[in-house]
Each structure stands twice: as C-alpha cells, then as structure tokens.
C-alpha positions in Angstrom: 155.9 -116.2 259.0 157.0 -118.4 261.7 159.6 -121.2 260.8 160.9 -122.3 263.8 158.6 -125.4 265.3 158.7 -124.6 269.5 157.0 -127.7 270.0 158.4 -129.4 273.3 162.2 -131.4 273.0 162.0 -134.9 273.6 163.8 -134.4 277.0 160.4 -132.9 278.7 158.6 -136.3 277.9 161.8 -138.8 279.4 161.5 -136.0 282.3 157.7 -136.8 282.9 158.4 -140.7 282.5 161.2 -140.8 284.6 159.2 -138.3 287.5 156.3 -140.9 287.1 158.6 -143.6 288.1 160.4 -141.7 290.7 157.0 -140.9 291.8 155.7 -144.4 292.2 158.6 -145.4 294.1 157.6 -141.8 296.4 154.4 -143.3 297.1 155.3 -146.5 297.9 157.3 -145.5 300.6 154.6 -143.3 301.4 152.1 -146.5 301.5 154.4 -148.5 304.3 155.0 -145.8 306.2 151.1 -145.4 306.3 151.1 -149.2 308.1 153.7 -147.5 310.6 152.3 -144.2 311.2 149.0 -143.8 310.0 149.1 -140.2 311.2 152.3 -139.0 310.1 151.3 -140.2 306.7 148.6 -137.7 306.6 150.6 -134.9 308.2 153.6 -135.3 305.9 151.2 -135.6 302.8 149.6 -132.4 303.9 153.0 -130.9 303.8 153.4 -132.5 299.9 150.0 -131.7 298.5 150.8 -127.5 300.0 153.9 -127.4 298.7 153.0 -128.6 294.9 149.9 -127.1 294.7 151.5 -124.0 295.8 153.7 -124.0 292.2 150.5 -124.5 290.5 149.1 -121.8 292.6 152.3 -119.4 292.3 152.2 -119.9 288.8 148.6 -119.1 288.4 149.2 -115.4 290.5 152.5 -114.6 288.5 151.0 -115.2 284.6 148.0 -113.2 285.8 150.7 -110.0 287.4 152.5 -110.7 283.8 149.2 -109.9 281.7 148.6 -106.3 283.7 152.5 -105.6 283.9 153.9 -107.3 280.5 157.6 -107.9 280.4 160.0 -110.2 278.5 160.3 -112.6 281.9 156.8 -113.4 280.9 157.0 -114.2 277.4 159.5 -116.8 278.0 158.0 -118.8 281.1 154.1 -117.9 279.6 153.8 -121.6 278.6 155.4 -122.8 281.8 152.6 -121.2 284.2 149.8 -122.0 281.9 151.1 -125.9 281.7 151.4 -125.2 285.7 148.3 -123.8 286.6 146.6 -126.2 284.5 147.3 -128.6 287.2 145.6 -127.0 289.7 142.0 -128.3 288.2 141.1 -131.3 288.5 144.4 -133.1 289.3 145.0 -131.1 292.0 141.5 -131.6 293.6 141.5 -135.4 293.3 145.2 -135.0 294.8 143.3 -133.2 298.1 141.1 -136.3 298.5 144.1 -138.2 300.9 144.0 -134.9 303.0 140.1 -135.2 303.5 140.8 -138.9 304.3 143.2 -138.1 307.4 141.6 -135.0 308.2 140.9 -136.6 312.0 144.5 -137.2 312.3 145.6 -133.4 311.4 142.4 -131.3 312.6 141.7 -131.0 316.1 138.5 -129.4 315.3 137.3 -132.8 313.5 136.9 -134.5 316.7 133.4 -134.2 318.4 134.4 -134.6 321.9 137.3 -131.9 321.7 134.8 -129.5 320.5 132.4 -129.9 323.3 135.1 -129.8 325.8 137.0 -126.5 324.3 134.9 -123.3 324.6 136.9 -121.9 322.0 136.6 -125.0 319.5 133.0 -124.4 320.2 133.2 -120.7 319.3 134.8 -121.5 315.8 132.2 -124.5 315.6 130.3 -122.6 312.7 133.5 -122.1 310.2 135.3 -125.1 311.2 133.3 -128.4 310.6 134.0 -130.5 307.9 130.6 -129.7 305.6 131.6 -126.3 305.6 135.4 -126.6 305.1 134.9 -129.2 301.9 132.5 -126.7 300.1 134.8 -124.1 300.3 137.9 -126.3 299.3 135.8 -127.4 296.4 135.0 -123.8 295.7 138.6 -122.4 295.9 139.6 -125.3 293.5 136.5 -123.8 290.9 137.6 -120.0 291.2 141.1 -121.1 290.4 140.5 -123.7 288.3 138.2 -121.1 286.0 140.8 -118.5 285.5 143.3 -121.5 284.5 140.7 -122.2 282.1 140.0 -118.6 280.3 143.6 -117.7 280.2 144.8 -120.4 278.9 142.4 -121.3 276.5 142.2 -117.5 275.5 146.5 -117.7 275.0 145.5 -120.6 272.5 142.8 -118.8 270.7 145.4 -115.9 270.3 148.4 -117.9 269.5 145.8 -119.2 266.6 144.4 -115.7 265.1 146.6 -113.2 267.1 143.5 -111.4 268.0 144.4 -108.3 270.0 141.2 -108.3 271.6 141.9 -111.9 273.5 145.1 -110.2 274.8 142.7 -107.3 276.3 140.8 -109.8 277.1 142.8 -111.3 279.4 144.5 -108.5 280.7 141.2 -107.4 281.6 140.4 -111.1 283.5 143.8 -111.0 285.3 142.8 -107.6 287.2 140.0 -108.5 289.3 141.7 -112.3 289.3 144.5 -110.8 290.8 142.3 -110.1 293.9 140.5 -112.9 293.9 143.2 -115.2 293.8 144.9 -113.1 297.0 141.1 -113.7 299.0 141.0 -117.5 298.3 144.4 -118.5 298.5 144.2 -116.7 302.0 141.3 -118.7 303.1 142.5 -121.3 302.0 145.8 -121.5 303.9 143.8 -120.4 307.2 141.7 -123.4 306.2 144.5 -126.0 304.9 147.2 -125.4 307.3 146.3 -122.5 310.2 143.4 -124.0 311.4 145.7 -127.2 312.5 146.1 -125.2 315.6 142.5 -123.7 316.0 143.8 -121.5 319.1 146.5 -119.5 317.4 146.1 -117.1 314.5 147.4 -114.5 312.2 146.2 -112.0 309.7 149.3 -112.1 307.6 149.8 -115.7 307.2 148.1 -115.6 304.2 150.2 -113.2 302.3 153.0 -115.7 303.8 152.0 -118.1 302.0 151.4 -116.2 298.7 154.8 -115.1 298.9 156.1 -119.0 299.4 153.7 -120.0 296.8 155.5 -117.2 294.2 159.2 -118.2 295.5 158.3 -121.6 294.9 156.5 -121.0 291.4 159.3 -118.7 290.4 162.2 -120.9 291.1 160.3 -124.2 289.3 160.1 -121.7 286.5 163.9 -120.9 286.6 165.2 -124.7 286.6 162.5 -125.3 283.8 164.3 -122.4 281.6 167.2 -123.6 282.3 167.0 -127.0 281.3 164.7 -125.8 278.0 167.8 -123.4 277.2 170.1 -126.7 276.9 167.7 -127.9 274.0 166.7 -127.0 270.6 164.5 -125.2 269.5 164.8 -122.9 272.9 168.5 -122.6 273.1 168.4 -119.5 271.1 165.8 -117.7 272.5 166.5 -118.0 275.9 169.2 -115.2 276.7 171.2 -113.6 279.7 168.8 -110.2 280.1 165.8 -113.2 280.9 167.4 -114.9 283.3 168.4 -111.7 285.2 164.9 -110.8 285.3 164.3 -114.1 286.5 167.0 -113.6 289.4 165.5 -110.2 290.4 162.2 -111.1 290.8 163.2 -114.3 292.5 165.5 -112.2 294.9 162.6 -109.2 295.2 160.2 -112.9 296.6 162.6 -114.4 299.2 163.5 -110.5 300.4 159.6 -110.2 300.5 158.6 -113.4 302.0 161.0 -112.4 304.9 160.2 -109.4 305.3 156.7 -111.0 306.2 157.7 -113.8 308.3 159.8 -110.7 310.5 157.0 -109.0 310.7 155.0 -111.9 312.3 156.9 -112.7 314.9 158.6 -109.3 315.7 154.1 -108.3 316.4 153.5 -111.7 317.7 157.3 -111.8 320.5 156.6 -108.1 321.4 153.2 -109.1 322.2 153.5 -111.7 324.1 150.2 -113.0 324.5 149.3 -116.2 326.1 147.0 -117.4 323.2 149.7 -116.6 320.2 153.1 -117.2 322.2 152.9 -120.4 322.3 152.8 -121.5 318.5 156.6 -119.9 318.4 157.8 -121.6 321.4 156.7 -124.9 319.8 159.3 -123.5 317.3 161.9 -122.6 319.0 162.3 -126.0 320.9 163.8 -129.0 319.9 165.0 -130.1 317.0 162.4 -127.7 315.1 164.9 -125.1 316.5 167.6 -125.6 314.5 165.6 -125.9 311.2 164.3 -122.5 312.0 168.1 -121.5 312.2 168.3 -123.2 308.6 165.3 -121.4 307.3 167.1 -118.2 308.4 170.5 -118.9 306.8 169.6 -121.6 303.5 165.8 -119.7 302.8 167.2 -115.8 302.9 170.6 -115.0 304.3 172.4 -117.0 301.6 170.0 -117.0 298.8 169.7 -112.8 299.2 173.6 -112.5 299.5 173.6 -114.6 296.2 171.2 -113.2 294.1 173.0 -109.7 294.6 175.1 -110.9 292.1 174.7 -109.6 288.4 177.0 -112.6 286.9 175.2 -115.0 289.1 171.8 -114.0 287.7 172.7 -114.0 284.4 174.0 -117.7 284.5 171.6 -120.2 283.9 173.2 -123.1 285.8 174.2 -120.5 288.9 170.7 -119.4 288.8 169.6 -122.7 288.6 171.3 -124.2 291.5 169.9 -121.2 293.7 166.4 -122.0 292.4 167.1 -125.6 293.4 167.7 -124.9 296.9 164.8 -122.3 297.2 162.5 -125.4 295.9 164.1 -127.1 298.9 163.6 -124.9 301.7 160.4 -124.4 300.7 159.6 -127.7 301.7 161.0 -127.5 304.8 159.1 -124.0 305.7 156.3 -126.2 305.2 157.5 -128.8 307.9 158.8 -126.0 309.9 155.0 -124.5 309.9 153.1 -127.7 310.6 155.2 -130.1 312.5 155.3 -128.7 315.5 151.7 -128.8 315.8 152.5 -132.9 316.6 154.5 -135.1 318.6 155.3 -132.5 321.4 157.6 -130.3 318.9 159.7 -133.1 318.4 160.9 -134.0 314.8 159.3 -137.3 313.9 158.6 -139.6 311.0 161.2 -137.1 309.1 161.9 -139.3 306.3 158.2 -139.4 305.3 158.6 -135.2 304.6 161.2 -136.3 302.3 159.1 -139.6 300.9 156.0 -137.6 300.2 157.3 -134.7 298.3 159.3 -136.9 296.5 156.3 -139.4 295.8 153.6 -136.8 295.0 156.2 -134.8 293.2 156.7 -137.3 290.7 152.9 -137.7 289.5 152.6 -133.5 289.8 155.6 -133.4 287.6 154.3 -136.0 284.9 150.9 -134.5 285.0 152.6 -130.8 284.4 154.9 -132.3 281.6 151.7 -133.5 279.8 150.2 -130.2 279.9 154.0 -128.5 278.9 154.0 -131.1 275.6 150.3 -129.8 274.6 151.6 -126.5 273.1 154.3 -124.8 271.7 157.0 -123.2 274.0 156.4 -119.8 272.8 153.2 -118.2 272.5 
C-alpha cells in the first residue's frame, strides 16, 4: 500500500503565480512594441508561440517513444509530459489565434497581388491560402490534442485500478501515434514556419524541427526534475542513474539535431542552386552571421563536449544549468530560422525575441503548472 502522498510541493504553485506575473509583464512589453512595430510583433510572437508549443509538442513524442521502449527516465518525468502535452489542446490553439491575426505581416503568400504577380506563388496557390492552411492548423491541433487526451486519461484510469490492459492499451495507441505525430508535426512546420519563404524548401526540415521540439522538451523536463528533487515528497525518488539517463538522451538530441542541420546545408552548399542558395546567404550575412556562429559553439560544440561527462550528468544542478542553456539556444535557432526572412537579414526589433518568449512563456508555464498540480508526481 502506498503511503507516500506525491501530490505536487507548494513551490510548483508560487512557480505558476510568479510565471503568470512574469508573463503579464512579457506581454505588455509585447503590447507597446506592437504600437512600434506592428510587424515585428507578429514575427517575434511566431518565434514564441514555435518555441512553447514545441515543449508541449516534444513532450507529447517522448511519453509516446517511453510507452513502446519503457525505461526508468520515463517513470520519473511521466507526469511532466502528460501535464505538458496537455497544453497543447486548447490553450495552445487559442495561443495560435495572434499568429492568424498577423499572418499578412509574416506570409508572403497572404497577399493577393504578390500571388498574381509570382508564377511560383501561383503554383503553390492551391496548398497555400489561408482557408486551407487554418483547417489543417485546426486539424493538427485535434490529432495531437486527441492522443494528449487518451494517454493521459488512460495513465489516470491506471493509476486508479492498475489495469494492465490500459498500459497495453496505450502502448498500443503510442505506436501508430508515433507516426502520426512525425506526419503532422512535419506539415505543420512547412506550414508554420517554411512556408515564410514560399520559394525555398527542404524535405528534412521537418525532422529538424522534431529533433528541436525533443531537445527543447527534454531539457524543460531536466530543470523540472531538478527543481522537484529539491522538495519533498520527490527528493527521495529522484536519484543519480535518472538524471544520467536524462543527460544521455539529451546529448544523443543535440548530437542528432546537428547531425540534421549538417546534413541540410552540406546537400543544400554542394548544390548550389539558385532557388535554395539563397535562404543560407540570408544567414550568413550580417548580424544573423554571428548568431549562426553561436548556434554552432552554445547549441552543440559546448553542450556535446559537456554532456560527455559522467559526473556532469549525474548532477542535477550541472545538468540543469546545461538544460538551461539548451532552452536558450533553442530560442534563438528559432530567430536564427525566421529572421532573416525580414528586414534585409538584418537583426531587428531584437528585444521583442526576448519580450515575447518571456511574455508567452509566463502564461504557457502557469497553464502547465495547473495541469502538473492535477495529479500526483508519480504514476
């Protein structure tokens, strides 16, 4: 019989009041620098709203790969996805609705006259109009928002009678979820951030951004652990061997996420085509140069040197601290991806990528803490 309550310490509610507040202030930056760049507001919040609902997302994929593969990492961090995937649905939809508002100022293909005038615009005409791209946003938000439903609400149901059938059960959902998870987060990053240059594409973007979405999932996870490990009643079940798991899988995501990124532009450079060259040079110019240098060194060249280490990954707070600056560069992958698309590849409006995380952060991180409180910390 259990004994031990693992209901949430009080430290998870002050962090979702305090994130709330934070957030609030976030978006009210956000709101006057809408008054003096309508169009960077939209921009930047795209760059928000991808890289939040990208932890809901990554969570999502990695409790699903946890049901088929089992594993102590996923014991542990089990309620964390499920509290994080439960914001995909509907938070995260009505949190899409300022992206649909300032659509015009981040889709070429939104504006009539460009269409008419660009025979390849035209081509593309039938998959990018808005009609068409809001029912499949809508449907992306469904699929994922269904199998946030079933597993968790089958966890609970398990938790309840410890029916060895719902754990089948959901082993058997995570399979073919696993697949079609991978097909709509794919479209929907062609949709959400590829098609913001219409001209240029590639067919491994999408498993980029699956790979950022599980580095950015995984890390959350890690600075979560850490901080539950400083509390009762999760101080003594959280031990060394899980956050070494942790570590590994978070250094097998960055080596893999770089290993596609490579692979992209060693194709698209030896190429050298006139209608995919130019999306790097936009790059490779400017300031956007230099945080492509940053992305190199901060986003795998340190982390991966770090993570190496055994003693590192089995130290919550050094594990941590690496988790903190993946979270980071993740953001500013995101800028690094759609910035350049504006403003002549010039970095502008920069404090707004750091306003807009910060502000949408802080209502995504209340919201998840909400969901965290619900149920108890181990299934």
């Amino acid at each position: 019989m259990r004994t031990t309550s693992y209901n949430s310490p009080a430290f998870v509610s002050r962090l979702g009041q305090r994130a709330l507040v934070v957030g609030l202030i976030g978006l009210a930056a956000c709101g006057a620098g809408f008054f003096l760049d309508k169009e960077q507001f939209f921009r930047s919040y795209l760059v928000a709203f991808v890289f939040w609902i990208g932890i809901a997302l990554g969570s999502l994929g990695l409790m699903m790969v946890q049901y088929l593969t089992g594993g102590a990492w996923g014991l542990v961090t089990r309620r964390i996805f499920e509290a994080a995937s439960r914001t995909i649905f509907p938070i995260g939809l009505v949190l899409f609705v300022p992206v649909v508002l300032g659509m015009q100022s981040i889709y070429r293909w939104t504006d009539t006259a460009a269409v008419a005038a660009d025979p390849i615009l035209k081509h593309k005409e039938g998959y990018l109009n808005m009609p068409f791209f809001l029912t499949r946003t809508v449907g992306y938000f469904l699929i994922w928002g269904l199998l946030s439903f079933f597993l968790s609400r089958w966890s609970k149901e398990h938790d309840a009678t410890g029916d060895v059938r719902l754990r089948q059960r959901m082993s058997a959902l995570s399979g073919p979820g696993v697949l079609i998870f991978g097909l709509t987060v794919t479209f929907a990053a062609f949709d959400w951030v590829m098609s913001i240059d219409p001209h240029w594409y590639s067919t491994i973007y999408g498993l980029l951004m699956i790979a950022g979405q599980a580095i950015s999932a995984m890390a959350f996870a890690i600075i979560m652990t850490m901080n539950l490990a400083r509390h009762e009643p999760m101080s003594h079940v959280y031990r060394p061997t899980h956050f070494h798991d942790l570590g590994k899988l978070l250094l097998a995501m960055v080596m893999l996420w770089a290993y596609f990124s490579f692979s992209q532009l060693l194709i698209i450079w030896s190429a050298n085509l006139p209608e995919e060259i130019p999306w790097y040079l936009r790059r490779f110019s400017g300031g956007y140069m230099w945080v492509g240098v940053t992305l190199v060194v901060l986003h795998f060249a340190l982390p991966f040197a770090l993570l190496l280490s055994r003693d590192l990954k089995r130290n919550a707070r050094r594990l941590a601290v690496v988790a903190t600056l993946m979270v980071i560069m993740r953001v500013v992958d995101l800028v690094w991806l759609v910035g350049p698309e504006f403003k002549d590849g010039h970095v502008g409006g920069a404090w707004m990528y750091v306003a807009a995380p910060i502000g949408l952060g802080g209502i995504w991180v209340w919201w998840f803490t909400r969901e965290l409180a619900d149920r108890p910390l181990l299934p």
